[in-house]
PDBQT receptor file of N, H, CA, C and O in Angstrom, charges set to zero:
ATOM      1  N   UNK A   1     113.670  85.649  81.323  1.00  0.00    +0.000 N 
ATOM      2  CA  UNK A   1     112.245  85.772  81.454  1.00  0.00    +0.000 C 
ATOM      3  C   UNK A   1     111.543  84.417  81.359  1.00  0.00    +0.000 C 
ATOM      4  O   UNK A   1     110.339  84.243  81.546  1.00  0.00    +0.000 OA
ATOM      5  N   UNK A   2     112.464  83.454  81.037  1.00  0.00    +0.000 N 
ATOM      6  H   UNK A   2     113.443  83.596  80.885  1.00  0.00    +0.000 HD
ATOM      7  CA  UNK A   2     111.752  82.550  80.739  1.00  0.00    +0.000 C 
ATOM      8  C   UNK A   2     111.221  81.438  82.102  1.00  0.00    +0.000 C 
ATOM      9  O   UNK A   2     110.222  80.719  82.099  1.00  0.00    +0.000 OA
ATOM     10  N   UNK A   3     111.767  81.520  82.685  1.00  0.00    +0.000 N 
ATOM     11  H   UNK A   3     112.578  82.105  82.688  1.00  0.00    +0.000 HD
ATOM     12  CA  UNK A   3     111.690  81.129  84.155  1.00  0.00    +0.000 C 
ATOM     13  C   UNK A   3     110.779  81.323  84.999  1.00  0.00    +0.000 C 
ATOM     14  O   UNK A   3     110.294  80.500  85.775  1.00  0.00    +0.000 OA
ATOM     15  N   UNK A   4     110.403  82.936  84.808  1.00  0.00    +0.000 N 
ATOM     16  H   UNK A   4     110.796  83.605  84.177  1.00  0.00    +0.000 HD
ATOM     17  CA  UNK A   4     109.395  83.574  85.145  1.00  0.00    +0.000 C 
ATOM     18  C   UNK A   4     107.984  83.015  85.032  1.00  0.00    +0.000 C 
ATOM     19  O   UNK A   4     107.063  83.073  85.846  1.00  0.00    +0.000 OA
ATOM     20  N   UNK A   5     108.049  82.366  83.625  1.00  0.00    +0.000 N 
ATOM     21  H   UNK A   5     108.797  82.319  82.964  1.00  0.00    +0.000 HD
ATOM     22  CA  UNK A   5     106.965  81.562  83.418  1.00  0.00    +0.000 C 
ATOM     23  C   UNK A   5     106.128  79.912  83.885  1.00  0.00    +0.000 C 
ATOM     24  O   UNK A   5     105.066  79.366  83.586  1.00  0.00    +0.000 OA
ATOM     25  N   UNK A   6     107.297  79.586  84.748  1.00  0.00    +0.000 N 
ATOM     26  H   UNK A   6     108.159  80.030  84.991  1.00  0.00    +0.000 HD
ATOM     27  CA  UNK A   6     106.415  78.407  85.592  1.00  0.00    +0.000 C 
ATOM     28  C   UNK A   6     106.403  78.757  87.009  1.00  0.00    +0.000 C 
ATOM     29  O   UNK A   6     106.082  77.928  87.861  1.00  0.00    +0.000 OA
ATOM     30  N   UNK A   7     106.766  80.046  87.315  1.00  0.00    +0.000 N 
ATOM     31  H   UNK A   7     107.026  80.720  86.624  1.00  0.00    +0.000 HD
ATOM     32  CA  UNK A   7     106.353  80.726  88.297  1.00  0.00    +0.000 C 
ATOM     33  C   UNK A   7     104.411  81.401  89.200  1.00  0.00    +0.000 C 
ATOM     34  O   UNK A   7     103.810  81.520  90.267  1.00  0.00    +0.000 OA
ATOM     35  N   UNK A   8     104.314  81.606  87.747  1.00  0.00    +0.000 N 
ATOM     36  H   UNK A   8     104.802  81.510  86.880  1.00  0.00    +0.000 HD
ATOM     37  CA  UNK A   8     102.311  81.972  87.939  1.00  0.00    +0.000 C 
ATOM     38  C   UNK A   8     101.644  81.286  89.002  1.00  0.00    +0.000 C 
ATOM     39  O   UNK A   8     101.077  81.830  89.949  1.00  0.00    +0.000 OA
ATOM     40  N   UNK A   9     101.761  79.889  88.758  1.00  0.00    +0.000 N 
ATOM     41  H   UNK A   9     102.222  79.447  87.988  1.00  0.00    +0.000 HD
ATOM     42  CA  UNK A   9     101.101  79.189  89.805  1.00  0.00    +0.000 C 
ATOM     43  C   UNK A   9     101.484  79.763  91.551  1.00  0.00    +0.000 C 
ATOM     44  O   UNK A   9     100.559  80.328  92.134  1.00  0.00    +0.000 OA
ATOM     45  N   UNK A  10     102.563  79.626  92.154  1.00  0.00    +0.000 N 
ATOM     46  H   UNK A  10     103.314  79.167  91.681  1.00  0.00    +0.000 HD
ATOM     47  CA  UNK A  10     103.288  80.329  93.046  1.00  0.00    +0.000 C 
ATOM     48  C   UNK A  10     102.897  81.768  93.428  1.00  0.00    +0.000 C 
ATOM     49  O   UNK A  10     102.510  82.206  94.512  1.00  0.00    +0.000 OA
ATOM     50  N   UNK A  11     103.122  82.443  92.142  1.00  0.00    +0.000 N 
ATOM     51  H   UNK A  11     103.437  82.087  91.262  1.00  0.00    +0.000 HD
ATOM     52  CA  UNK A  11     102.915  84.039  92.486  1.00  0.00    +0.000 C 
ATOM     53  C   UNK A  11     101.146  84.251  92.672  1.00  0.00    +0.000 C 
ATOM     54  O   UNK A  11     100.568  85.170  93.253  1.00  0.00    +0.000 OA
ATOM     55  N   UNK A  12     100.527  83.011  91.933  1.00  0.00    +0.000 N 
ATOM     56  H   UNK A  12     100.997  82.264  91.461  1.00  0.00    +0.000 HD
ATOM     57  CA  UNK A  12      99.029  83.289  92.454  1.00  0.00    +0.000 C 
ATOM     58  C   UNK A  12      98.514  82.813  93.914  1.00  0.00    +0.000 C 
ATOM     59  O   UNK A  12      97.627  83.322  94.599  1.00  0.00    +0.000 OA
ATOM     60  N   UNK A  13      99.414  81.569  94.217  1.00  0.00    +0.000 N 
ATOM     61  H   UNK A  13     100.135  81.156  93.660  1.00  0.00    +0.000 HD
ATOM     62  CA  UNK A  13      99.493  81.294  95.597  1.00  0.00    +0.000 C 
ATOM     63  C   UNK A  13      99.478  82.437  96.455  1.00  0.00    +0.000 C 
ATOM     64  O   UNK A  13      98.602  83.023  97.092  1.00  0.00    +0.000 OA
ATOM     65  N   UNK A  14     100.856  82.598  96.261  1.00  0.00    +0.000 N 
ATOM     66  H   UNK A  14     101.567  82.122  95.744  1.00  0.00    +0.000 HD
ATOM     67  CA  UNK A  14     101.505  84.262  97.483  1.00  0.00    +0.000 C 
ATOM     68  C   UNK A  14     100.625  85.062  97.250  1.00  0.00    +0.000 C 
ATOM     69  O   UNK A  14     100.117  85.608  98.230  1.00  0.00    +0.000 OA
ATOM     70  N   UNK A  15     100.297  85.298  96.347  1.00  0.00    +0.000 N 
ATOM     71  H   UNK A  15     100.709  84.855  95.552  1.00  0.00    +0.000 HD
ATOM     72  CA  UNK A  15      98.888  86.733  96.004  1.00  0.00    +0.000 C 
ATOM     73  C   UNK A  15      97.726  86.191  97.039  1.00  0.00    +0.000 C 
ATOM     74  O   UNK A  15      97.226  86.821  97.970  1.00  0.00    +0.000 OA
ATOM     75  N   UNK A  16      97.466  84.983  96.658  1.00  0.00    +0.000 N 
ATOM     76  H   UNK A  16      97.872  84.471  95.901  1.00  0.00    +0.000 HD
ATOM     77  CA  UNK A  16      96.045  84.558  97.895  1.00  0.00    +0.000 C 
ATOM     78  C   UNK A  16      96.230  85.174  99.136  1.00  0.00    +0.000 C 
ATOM     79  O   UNK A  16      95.652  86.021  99.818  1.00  0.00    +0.000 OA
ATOM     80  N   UNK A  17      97.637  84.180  99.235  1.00  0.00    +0.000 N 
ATOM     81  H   UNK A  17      98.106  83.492  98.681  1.00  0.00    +0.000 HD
ATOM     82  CA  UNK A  17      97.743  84.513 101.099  1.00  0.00    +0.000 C 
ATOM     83  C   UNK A  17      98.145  85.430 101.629  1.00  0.00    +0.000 C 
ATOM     84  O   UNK A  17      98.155  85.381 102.859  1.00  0.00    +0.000 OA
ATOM     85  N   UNK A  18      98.575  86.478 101.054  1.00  0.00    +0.000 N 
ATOM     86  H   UNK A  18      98.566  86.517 100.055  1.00  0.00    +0.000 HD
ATOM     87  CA  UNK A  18      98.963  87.817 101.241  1.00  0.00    +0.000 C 
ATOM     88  C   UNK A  18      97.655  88.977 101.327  1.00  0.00    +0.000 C 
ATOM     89  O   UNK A  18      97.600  89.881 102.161  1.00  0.00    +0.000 OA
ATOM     90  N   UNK A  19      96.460  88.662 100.073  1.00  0.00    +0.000 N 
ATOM     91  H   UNK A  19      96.504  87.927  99.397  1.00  0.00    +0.000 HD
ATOM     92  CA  UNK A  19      95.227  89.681 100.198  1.00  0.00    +0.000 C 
ATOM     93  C   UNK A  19      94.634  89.016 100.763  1.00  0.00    +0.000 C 
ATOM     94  O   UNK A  19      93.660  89.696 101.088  1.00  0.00    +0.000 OA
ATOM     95  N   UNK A  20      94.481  87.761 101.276  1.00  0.00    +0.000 N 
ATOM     96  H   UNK A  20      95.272  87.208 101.013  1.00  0.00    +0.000 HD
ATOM     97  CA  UNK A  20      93.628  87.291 101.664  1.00  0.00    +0.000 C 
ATOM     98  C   UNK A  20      94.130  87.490 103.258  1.00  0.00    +0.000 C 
ATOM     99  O   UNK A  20      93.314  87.569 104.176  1.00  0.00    +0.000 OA
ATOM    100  N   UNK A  21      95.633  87.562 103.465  1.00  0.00    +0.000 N 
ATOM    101  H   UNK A  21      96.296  87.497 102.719  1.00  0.00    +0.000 HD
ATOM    102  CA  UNK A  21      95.169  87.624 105.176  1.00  0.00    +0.000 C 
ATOM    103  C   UNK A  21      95.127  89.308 105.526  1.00  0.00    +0.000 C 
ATOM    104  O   UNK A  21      94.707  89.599 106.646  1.00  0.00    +0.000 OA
ATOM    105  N   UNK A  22      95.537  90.411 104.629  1.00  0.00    +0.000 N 
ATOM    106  H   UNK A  22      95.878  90.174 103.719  1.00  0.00    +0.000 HD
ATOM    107  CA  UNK A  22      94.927  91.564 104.259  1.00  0.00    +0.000 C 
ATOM    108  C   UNK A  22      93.345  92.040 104.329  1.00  0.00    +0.000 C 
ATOM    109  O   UNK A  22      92.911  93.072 104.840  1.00  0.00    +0.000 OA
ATOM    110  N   UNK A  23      92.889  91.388 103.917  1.00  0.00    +0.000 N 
ATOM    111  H   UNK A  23      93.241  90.549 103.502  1.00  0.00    +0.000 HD
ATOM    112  CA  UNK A  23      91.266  91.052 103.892  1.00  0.00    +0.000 C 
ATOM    113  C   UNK A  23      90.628  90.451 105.144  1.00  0.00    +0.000 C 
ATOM    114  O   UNK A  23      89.831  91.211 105.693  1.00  0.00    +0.000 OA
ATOM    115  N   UNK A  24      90.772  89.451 105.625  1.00  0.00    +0.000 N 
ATOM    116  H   UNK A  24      91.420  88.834 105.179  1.00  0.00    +0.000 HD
ATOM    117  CA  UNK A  24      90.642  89.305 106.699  1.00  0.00    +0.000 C 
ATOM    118  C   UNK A  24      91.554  90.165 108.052  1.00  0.00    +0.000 C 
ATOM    119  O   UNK A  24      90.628  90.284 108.853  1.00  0.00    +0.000 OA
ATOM    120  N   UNK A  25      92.088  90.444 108.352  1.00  0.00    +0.000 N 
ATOM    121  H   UNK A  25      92.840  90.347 107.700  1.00  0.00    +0.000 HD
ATOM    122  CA  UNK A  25      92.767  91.439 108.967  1.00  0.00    +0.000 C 
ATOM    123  C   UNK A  25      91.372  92.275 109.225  1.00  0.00    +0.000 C 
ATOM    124  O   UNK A  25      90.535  92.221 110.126  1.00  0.00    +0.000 OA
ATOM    125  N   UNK A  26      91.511  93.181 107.872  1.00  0.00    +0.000 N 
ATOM    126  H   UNK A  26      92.192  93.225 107.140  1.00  0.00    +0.000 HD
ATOM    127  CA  UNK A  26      91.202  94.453 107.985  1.00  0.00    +0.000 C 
ATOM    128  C   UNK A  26      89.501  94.715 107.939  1.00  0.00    +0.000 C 
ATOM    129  O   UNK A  26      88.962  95.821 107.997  1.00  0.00    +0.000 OA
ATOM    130  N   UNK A  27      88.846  93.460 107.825  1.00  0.00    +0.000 N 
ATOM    131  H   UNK A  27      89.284  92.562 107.778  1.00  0.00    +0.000 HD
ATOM    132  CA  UNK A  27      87.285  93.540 107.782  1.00  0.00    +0.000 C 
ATOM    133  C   UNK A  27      87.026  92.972 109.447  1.00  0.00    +0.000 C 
ATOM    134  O   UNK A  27      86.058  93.295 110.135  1.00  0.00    +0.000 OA
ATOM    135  N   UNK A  28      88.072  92.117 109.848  1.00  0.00    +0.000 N 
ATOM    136  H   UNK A  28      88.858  91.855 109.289  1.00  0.00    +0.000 HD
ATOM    137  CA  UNK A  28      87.657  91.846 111.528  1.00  0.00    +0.000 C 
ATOM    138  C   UNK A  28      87.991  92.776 112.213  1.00  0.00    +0.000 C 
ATOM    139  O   UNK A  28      87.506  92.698 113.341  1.00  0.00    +0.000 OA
ATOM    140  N   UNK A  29      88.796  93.900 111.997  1.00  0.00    +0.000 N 
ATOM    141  H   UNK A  29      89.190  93.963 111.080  1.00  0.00    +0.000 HD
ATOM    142  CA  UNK A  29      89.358  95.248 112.733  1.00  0.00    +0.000 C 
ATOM    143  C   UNK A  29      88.084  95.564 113.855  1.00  0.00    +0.000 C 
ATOM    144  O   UNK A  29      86.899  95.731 113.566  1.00  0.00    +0.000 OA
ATOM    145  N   UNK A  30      88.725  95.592 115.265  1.00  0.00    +0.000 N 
ATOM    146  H   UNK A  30      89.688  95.456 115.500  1.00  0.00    +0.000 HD
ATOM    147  CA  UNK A  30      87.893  96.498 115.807  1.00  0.00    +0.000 C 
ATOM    148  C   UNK A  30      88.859  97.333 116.894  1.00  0.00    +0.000 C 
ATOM    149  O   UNK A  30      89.682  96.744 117.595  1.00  0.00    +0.000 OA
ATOM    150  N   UNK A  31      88.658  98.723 116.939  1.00  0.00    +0.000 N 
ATOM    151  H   UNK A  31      87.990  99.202 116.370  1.00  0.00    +0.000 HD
ATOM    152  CA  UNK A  31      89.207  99.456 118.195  1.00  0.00    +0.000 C 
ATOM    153  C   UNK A  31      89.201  99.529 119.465  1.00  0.00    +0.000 C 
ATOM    154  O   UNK A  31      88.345  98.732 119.851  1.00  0.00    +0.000 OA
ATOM    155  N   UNK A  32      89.707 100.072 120.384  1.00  0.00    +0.000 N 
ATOM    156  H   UNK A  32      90.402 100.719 120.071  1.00  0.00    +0.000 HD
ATOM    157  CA  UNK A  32      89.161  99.682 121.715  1.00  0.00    +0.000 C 
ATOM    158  C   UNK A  32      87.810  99.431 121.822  1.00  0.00    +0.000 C 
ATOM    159  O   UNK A  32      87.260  98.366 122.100  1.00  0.00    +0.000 OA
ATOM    160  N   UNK A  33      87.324 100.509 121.577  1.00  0.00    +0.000 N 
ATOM    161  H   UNK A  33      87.771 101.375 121.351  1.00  0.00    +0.000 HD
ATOM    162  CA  UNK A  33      85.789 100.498 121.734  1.00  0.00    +0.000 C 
ATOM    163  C   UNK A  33      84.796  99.507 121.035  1.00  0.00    +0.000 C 
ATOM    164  O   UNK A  33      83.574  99.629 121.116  1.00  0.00    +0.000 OA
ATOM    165  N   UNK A  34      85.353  98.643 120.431  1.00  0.00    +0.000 N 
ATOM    166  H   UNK A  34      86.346  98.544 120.365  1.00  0.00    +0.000 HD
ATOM    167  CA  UNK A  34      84.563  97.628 119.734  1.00  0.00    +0.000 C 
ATOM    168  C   UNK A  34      83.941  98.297 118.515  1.00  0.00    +0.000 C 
ATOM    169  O   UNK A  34      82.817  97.839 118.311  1.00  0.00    +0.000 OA
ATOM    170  N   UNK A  35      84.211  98.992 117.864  1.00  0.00    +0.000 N 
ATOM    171  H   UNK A  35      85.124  99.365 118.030  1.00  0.00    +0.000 HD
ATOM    172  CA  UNK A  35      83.834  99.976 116.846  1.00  0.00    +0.000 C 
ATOM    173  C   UNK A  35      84.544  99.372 115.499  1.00  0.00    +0.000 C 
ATOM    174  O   UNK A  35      85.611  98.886 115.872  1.00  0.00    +0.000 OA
ATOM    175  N   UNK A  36      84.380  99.194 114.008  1.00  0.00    +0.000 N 
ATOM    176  H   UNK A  36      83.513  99.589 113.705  1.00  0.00    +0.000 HD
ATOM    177  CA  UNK A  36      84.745  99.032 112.890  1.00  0.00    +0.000 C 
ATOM    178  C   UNK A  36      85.290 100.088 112.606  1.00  0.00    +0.000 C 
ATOM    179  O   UNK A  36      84.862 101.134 113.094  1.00  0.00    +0.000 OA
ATOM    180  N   UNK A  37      86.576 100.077 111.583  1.00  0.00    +0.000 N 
ATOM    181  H   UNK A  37      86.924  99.227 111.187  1.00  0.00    +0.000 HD
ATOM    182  CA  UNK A  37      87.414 101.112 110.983  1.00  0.00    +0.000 C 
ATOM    183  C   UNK A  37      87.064 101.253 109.524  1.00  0.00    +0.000 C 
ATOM    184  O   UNK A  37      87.311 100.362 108.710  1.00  0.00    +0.000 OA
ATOM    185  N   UNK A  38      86.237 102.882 109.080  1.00  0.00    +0.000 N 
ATOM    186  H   UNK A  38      86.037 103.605 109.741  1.00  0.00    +0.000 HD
ATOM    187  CA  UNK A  38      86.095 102.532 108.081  1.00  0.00    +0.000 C 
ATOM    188  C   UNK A  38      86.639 102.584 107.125  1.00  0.00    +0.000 C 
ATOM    189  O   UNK A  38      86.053 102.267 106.090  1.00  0.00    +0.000 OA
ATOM    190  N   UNK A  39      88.339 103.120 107.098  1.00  0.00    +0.000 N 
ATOM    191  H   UNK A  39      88.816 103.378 107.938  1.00  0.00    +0.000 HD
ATOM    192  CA  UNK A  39      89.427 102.637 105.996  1.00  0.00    +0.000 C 
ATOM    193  C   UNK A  39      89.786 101.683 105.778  1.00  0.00    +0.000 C 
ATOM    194  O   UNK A  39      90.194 101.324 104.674  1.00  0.00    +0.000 OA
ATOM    195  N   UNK A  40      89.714 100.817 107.068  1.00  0.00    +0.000 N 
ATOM    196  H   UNK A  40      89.382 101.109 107.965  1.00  0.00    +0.000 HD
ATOM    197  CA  UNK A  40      90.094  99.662 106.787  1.00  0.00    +0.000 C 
ATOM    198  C   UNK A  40      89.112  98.468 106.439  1.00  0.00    +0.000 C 
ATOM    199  O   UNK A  40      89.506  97.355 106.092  1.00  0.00    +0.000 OA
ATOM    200  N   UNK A  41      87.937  98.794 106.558  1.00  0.00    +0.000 N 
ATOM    201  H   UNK A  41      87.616  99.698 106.840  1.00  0.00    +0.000 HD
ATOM    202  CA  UNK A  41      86.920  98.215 106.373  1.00  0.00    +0.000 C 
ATOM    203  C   UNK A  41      86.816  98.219 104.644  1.00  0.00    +0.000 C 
ATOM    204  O   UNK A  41      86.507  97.233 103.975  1.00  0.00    +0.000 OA
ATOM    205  N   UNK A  42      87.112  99.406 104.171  1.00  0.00    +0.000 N 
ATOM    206  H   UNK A  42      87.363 100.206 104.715  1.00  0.00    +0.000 HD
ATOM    207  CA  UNK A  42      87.171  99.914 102.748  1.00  0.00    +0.000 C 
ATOM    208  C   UNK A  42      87.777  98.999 101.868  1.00  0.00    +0.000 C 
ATOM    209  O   UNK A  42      87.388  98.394 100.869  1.00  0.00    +0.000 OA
ATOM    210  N   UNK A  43      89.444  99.088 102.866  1.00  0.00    +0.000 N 
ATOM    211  H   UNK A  43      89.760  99.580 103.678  1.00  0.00    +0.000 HD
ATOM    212  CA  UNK A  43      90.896  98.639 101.881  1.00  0.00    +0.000 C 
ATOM    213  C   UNK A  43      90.415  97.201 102.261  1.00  0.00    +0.000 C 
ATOM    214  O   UNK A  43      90.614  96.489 101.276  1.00  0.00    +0.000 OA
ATOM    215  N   UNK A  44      89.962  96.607 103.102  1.00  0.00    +0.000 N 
ATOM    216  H   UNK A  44      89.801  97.185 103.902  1.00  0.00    +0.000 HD
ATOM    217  CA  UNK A  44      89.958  95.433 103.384  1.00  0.00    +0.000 C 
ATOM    218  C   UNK A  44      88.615  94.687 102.637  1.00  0.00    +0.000 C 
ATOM    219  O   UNK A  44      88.622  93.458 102.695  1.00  0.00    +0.000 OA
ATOM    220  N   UNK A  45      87.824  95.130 102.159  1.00  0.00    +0.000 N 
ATOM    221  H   UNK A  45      87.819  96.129 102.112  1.00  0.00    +0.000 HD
ATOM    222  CA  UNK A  45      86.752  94.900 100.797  1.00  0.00    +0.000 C 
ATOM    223  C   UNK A  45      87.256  95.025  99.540  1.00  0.00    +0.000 C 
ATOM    224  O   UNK A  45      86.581  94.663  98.576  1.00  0.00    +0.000 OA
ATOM    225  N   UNK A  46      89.132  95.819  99.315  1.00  0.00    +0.000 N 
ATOM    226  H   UNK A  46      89.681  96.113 100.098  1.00  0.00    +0.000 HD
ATOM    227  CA  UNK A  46      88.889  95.715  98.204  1.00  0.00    +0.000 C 
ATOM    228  C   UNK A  46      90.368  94.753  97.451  1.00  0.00    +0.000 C 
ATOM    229  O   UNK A  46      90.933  94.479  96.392  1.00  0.00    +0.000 OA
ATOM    230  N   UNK A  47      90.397  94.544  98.998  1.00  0.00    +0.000 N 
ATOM    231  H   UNK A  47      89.938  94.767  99.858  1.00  0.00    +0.000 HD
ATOM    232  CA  UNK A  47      91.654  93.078  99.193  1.00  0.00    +0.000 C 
ATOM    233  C   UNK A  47      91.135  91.883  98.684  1.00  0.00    +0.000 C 
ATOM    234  O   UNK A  47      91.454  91.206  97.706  1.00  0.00    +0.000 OA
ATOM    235  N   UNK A  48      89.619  91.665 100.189  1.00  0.00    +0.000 N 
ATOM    236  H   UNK A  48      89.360  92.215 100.983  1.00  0.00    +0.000 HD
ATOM    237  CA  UNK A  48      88.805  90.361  99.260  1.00  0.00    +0.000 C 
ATOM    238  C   UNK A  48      88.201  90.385  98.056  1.00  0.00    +0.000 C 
ATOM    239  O   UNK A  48      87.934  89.333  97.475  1.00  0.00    +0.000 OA
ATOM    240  N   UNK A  49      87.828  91.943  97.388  1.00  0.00    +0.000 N 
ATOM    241  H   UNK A  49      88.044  92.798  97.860  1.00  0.00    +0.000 HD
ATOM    242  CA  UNK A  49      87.345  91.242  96.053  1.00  0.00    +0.000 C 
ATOM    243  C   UNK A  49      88.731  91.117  94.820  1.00  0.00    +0.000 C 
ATOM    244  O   UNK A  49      88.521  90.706  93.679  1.00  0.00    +0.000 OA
ATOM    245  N   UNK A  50      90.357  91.625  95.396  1.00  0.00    +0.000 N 
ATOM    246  H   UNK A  50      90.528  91.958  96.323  1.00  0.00    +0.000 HD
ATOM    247  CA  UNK A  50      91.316  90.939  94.361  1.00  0.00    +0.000 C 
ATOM    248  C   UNK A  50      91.395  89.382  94.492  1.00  0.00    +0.000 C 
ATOM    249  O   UNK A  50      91.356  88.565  93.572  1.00  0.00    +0.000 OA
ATOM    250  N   UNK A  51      91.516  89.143  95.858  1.00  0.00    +0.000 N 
ATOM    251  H   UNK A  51      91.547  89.807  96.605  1.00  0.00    +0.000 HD
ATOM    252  CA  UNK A  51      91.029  87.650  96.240  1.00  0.00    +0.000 C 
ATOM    253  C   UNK A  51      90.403  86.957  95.565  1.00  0.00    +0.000 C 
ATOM    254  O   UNK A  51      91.000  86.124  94.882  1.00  0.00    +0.000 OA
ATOM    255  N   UNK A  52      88.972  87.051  95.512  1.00  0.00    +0.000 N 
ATOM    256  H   UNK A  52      88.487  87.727  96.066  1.00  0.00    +0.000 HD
ATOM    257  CA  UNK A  52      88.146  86.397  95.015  1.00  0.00    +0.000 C 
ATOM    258  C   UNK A  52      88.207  86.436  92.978  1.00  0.00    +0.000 C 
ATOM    259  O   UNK A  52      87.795  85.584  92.192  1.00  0.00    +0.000 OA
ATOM    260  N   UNK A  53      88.895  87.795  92.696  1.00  0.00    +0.000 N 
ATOM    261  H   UNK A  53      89.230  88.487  93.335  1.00  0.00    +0.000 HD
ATOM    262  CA  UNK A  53      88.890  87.509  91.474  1.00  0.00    +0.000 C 
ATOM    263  C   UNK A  53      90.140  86.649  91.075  1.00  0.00    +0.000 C 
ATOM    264  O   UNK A  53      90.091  86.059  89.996  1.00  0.00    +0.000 OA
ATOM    265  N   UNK A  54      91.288  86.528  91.885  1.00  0.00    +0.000 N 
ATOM    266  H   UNK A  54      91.328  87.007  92.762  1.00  0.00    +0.000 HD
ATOM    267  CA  UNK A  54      92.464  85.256  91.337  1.00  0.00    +0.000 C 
ATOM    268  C   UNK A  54      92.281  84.446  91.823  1.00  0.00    +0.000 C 
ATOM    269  O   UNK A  54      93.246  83.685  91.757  1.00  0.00    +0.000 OA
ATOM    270  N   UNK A  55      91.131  83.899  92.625  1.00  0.00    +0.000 N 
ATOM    271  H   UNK A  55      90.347  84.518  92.678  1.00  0.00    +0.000 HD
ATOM    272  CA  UNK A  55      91.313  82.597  93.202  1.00  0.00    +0.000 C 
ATOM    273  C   UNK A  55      90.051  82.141  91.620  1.00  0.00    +0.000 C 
ATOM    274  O   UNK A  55      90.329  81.226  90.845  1.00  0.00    +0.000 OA
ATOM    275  N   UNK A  56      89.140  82.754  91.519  1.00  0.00    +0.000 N 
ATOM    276  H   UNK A  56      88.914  83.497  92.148  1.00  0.00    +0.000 HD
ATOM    277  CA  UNK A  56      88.259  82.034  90.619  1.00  0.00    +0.000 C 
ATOM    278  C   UNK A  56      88.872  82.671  89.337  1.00  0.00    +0.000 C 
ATOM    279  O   UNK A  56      88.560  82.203  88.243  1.00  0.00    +0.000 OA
ATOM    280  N   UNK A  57      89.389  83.302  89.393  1.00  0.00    +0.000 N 
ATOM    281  H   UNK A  57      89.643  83.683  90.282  1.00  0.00    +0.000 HD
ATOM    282  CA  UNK A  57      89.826  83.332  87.687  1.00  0.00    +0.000 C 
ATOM    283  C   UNK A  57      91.128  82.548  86.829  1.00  0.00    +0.000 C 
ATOM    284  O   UNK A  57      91.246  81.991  85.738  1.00  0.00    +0.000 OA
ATOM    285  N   UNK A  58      92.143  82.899  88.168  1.00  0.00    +0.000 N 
ATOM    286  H   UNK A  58      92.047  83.351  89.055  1.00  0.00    +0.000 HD
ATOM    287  CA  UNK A  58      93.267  82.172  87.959  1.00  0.00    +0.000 C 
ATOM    288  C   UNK A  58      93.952  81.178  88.258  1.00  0.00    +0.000 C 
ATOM    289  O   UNK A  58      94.846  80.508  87.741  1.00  0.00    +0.000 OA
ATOM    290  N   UNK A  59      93.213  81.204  89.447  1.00  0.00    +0.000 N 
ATOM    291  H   UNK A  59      92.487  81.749  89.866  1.00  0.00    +0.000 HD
ATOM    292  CA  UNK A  59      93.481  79.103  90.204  1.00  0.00    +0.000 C 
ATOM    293  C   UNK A  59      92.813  78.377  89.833  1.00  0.00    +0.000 C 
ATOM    294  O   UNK A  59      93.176  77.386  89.199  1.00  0.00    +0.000 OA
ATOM    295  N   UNK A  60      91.021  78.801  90.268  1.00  0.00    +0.000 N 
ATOM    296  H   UNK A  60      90.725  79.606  90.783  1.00  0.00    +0.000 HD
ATOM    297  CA  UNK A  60      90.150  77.475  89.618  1.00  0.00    +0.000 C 
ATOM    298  C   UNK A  60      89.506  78.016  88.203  1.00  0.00    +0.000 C 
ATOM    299  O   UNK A  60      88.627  77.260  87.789  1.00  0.00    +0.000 OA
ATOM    300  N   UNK A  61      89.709  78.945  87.532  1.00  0.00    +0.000 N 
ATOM    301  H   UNK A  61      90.423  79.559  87.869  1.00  0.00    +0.000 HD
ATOM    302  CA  UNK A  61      89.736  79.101  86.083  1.00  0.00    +0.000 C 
ATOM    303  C   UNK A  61      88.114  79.054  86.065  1.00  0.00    +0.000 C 
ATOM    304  O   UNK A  61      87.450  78.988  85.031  1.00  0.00    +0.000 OA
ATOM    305  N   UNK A  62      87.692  79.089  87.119  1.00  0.00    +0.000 N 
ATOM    306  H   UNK A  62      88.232  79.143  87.959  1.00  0.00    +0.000 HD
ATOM    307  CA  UNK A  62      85.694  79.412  86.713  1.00  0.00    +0.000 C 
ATOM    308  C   UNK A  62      85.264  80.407  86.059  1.00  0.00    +0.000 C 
ATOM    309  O   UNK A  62      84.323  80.228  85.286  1.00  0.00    +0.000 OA
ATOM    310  N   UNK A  63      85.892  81.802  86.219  1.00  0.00    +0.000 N 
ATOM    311  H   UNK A  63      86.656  81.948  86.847  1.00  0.00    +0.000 HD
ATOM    312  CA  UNK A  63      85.329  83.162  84.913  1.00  0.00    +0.000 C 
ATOM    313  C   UNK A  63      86.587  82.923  84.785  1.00  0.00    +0.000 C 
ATOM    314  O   UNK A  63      87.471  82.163  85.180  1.00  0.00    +0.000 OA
ATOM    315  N   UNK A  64      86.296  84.277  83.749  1.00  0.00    +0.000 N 
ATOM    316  H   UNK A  64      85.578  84.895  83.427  1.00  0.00    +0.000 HD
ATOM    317  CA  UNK A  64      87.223  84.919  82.909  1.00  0.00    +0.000 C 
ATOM    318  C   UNK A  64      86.637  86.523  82.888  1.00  0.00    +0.000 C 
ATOM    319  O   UNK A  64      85.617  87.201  82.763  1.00  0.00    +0.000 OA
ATOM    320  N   UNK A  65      88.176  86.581  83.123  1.00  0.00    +0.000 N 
ATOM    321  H   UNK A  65      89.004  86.030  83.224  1.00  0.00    +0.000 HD
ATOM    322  CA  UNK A  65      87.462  88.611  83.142  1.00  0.00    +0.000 C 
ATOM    323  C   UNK A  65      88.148  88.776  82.175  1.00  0.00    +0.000 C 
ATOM    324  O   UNK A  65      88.189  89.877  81.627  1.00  0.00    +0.000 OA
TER     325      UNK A  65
């Protein structure tokens, strides 16, 4: 387990770029018809706000939740 522990930095990386291209994905969604999806519109709001809470909480350490 101990290893595990200079890992965080990394696993908060991969977490970014993983919800974050989740998030973007799924809020630019449009169907043929040029129409928004609203599940994905949903899941994809609640991608960017995990986003936004590890990039400012756990990368640049600005809050604290």
């Amino acid at each position: 387990m101990e290893g595990l522990a200079h890992a965080g930095p990394l696993v908060d990386w991969l977490f970014l770029a993983i919800t974050g291209f989740i998030a973007w994905h799924a809020i630019r969604f449009r169907d043929e018809h040029g129409d928004p999806d609203v599940v994905r519109l949903l899941f994809g709001c609640v991608a960017a706000v995990f986003f936004f809470k590890v990039l400012f909480g756990d990368v640049l350490g600005v809050v604290r939740f």
